[in-house]
SETORVEX-54990 format. One record per residue: y, z, x of N, C-alpha, C in turn; residue in three letters. Coordinates in nm, 4 decimals. Atoms other than C-alpha are relative to their C-alpha. Example, Ala and Ser with C-alpha at 12.3 -4.5 7.8 and 13.67 -1.06 7.14 Angstrom:
BEGIN
[[-0.1190 0.0000 0.0890] [-0.4500 0.7800 1.2300] [0.1200 0.0000 0.0900] ALA];
[[-0.1190 -0.0060 -0.0820] [-0.1060 0.7140 1.3670] [0.1090 0.0730 -0.0770] SER];
//
This chain:
BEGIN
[[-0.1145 -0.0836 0.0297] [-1.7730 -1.0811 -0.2043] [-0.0404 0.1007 -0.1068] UNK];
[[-0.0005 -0.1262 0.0385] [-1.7630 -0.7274 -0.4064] [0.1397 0.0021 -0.0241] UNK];
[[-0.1674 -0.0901 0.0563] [-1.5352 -0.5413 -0.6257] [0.0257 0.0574 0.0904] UNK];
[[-0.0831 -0.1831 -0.0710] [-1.3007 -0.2500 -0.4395] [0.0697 0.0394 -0.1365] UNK];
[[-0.0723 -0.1321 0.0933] [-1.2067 0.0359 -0.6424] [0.0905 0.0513 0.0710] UNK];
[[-0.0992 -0.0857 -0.0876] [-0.9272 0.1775 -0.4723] [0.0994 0.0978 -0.0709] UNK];
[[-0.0656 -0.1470 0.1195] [-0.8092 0.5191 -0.6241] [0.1018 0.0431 0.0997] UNK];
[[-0.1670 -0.0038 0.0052] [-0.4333 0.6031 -0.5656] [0.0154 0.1569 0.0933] UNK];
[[-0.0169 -0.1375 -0.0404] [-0.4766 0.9760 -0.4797] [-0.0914 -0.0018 0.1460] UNK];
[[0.0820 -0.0211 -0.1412] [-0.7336 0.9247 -0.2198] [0.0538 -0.1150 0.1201] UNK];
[[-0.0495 0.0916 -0.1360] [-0.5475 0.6117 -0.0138] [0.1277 0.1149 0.0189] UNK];
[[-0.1168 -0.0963 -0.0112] [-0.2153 0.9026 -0.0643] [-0.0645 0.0760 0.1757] UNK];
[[0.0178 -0.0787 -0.0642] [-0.4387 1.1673 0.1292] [-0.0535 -0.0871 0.1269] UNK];
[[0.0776 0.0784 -0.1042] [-0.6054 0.9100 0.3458] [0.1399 -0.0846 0.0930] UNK];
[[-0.1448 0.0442 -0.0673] [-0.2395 0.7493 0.4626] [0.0380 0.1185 0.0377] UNK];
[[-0.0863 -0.1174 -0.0614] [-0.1189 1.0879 0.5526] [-0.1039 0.0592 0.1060] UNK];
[[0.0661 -0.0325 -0.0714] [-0.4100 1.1475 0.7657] [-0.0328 -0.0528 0.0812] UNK];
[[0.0483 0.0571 -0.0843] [-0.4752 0.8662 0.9218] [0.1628 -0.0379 0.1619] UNK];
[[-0.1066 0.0074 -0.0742] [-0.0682 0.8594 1.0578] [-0.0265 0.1199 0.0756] UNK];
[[0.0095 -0.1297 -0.0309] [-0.1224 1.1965 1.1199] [-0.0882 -0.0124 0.1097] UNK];
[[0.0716 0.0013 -0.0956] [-0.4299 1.1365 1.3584] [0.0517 -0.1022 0.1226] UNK];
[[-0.0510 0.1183 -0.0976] [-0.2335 0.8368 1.4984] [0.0924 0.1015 0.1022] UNK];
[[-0.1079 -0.0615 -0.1497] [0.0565 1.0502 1.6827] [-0.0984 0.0866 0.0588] UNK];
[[0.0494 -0.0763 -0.0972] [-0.1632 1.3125 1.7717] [-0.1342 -0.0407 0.0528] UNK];
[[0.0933 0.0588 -0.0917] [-0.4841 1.1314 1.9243] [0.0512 -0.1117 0.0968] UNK];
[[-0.0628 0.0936 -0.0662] [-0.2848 0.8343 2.0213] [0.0628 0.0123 0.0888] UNK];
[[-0.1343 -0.0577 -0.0257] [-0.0040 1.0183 2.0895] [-0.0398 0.0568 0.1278] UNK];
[[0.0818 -0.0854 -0.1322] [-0.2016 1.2560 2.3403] [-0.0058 -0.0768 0.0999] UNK];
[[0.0399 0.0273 -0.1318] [-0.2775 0.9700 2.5514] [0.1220 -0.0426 0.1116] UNK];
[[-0.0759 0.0162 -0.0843] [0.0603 0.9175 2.6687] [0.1178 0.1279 0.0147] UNK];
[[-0.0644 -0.1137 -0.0545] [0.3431 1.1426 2.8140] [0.0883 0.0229 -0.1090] UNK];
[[-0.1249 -0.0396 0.0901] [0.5786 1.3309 2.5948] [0.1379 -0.0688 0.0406] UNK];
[[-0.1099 0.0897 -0.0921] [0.8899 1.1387 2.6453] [-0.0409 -0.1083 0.0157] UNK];
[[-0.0023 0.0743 -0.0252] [0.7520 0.8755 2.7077] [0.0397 -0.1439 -0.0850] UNK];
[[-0.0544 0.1187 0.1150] [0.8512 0.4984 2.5434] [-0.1067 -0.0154 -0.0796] UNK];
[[0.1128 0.0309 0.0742] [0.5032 0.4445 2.4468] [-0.0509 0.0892 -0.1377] UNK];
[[0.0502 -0.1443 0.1426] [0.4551 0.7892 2.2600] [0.1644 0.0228 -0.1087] UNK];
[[-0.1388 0.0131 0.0942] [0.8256 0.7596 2.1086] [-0.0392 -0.1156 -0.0863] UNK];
[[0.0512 0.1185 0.1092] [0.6859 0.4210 1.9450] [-0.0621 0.0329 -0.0966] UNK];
[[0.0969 -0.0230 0.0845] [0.3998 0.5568 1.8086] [0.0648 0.0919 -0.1328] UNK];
[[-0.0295 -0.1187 0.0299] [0.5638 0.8628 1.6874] [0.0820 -0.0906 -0.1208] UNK];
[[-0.0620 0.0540 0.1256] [0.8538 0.6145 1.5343] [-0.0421 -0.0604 -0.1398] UNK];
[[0.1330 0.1085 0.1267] [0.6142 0.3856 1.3542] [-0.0690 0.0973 -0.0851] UNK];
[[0.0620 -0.1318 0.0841] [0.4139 0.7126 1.1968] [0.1536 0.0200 -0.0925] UNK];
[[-0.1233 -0.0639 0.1060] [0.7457 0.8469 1.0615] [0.1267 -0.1043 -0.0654] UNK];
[[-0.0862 0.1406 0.0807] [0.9022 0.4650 0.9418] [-0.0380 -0.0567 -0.0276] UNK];
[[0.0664 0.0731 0.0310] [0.6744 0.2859 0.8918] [-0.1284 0.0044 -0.1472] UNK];
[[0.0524 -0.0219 0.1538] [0.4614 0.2686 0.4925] [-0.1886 -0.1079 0.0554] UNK];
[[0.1152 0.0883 -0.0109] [0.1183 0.1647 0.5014] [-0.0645 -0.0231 -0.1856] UNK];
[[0.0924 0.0457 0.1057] [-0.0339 -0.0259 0.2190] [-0.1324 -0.0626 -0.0502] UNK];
[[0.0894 0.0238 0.0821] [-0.2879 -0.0939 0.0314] [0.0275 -0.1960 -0.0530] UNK];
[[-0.0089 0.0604 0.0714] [-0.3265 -0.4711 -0.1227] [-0.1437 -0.0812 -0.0488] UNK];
[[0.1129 0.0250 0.0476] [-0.6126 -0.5676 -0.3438] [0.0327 -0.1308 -0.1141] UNK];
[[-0.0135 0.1039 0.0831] [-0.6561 -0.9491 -0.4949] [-0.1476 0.0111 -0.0394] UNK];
[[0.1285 -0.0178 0.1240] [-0.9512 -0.9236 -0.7740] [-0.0746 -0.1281 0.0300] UNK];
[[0.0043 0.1376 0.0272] [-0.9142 -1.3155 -0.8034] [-0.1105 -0.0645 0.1345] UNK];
[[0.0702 0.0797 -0.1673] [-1.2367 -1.4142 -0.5376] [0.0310 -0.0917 0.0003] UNK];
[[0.0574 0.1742 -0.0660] [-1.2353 -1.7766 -0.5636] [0.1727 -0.0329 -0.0190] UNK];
[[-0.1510 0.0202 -0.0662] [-0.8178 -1.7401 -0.4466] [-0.0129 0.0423 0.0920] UNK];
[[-0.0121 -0.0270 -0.1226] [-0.6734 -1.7128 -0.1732] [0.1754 0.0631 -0.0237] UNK];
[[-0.1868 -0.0088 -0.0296] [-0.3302 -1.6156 -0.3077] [0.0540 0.1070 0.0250] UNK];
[[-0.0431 -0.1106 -0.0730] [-0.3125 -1.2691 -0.1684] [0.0364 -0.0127 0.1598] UNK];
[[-0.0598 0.0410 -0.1563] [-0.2876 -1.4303 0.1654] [0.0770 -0.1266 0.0025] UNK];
[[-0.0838 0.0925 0.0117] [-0.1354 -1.7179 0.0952] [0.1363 0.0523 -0.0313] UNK];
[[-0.1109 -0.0188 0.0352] [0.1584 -1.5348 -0.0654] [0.0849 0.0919 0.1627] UNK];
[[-0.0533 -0.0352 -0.1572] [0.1663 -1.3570 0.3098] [0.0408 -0.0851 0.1286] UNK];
[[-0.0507 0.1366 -0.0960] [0.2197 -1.6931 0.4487] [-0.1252 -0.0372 0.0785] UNK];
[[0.1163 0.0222 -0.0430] [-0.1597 -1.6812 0.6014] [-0.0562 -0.1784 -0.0396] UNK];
[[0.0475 0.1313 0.0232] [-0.2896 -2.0223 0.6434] [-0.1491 -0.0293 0.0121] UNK];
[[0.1263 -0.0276 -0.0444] [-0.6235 -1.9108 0.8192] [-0.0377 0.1541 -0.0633] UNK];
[[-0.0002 -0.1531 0.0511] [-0.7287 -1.5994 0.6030] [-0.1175 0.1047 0.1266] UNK];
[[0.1229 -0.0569 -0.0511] [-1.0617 -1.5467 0.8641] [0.1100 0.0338 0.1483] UNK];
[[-0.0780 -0.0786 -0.0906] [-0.7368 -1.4735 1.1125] [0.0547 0.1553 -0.0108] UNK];
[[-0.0223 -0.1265 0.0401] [-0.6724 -1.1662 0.9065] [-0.1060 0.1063 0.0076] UNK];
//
């Protein structure tokens, strides 16, 4: 295991880009109108993506507090 540094301004620009590539590469592969590309589209514009970083290696309580019982399922 290894530190992560995870700087605030660059997951910002990196979450707005990576939704951003989601409707429109994703998005592309199905029909306008369609249910599949209305999902995607919803989830991009409701959906928050985060970030969560536990320091603590020799825990497990960043997944444990997610209810994870098997963390090598995550």
């Amino acid at each position: 295991m290894q530190p992560l540094v995870v700087d605030m301004d660059s997951f910002k620009v990196w979450k707005d880009e990576a939704f951003a590539l989601w409707t429109a590469e994703w998005g592309s592969c199905y029909e306008e109108g369609s249910a599949s590309r209305a999902l995607l589209e919803e989830i991009a514009s409701t959906w928050y993506l985060v970030a969560m970083v536990d320091n603590n290696y020799s825990s497990n309580a960043l997944f444990d507090s997610l209810g994870a019982t098997d963390i090598s399922a995550i």
